[in-house]
N, C-alpha and C positions, 0 to 999 in steps of 0.2 A: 410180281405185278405185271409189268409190260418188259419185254425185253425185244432189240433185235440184235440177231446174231449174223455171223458172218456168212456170205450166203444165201442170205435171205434175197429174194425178186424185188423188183421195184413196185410192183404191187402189193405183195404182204407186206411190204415196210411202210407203204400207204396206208395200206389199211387200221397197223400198229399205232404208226402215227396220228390216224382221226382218232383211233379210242384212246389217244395218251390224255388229253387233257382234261375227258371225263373221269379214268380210274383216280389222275389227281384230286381233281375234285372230291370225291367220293372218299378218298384217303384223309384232306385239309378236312371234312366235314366230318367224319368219324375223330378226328384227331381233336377236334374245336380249333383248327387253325386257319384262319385266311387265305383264299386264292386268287389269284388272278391271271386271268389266260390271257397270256402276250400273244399268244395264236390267231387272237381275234385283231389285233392290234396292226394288221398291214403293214407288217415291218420293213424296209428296205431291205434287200441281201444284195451280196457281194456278188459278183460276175461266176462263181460258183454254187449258188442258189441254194448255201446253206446256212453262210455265217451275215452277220450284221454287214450293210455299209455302214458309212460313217455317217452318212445320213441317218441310217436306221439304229446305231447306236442312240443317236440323238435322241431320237425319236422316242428310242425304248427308256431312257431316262427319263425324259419327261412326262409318259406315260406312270411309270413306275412313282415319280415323285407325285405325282396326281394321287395315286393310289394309297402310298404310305402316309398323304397329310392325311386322308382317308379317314385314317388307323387314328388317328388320335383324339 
């Protein structure tokens, strides 16, 4: 589906990156399963601009719980 390998520019991995949350999509929808793109969601990250702060854990939580009461 989407892969990046070792290697790869910081451009192609941009680029991987914008079409990952559409191939998901298109995967949850062929599948009959629920999506939701935390992409869209202006998460906080960490002083290395990949992983959650602790702000943006929070954040993603209650995003996420948002979503799951959603589901029922």
């Amino acid at each position: 589906m989407v892969g990046i390998e070792s290697g790869q520019t910081k451009e192609s991995t941009s680029e991987i990156m914008d079409e990952l949350p559409n191939a998901l999509k298109r995967c949850a929808e062929e599948y009959g399963a629920d999506f939701a793109d935390a992409g869209a969601w202006d998460i906080a990250l960490a002083y290395d601009g990949i992983h959650f702060s602790e702000a943006g854990h929070r954040s993603f939580a209650n995003h996420m719980a948002d979503v799951l009461a959603g589901l029922s």
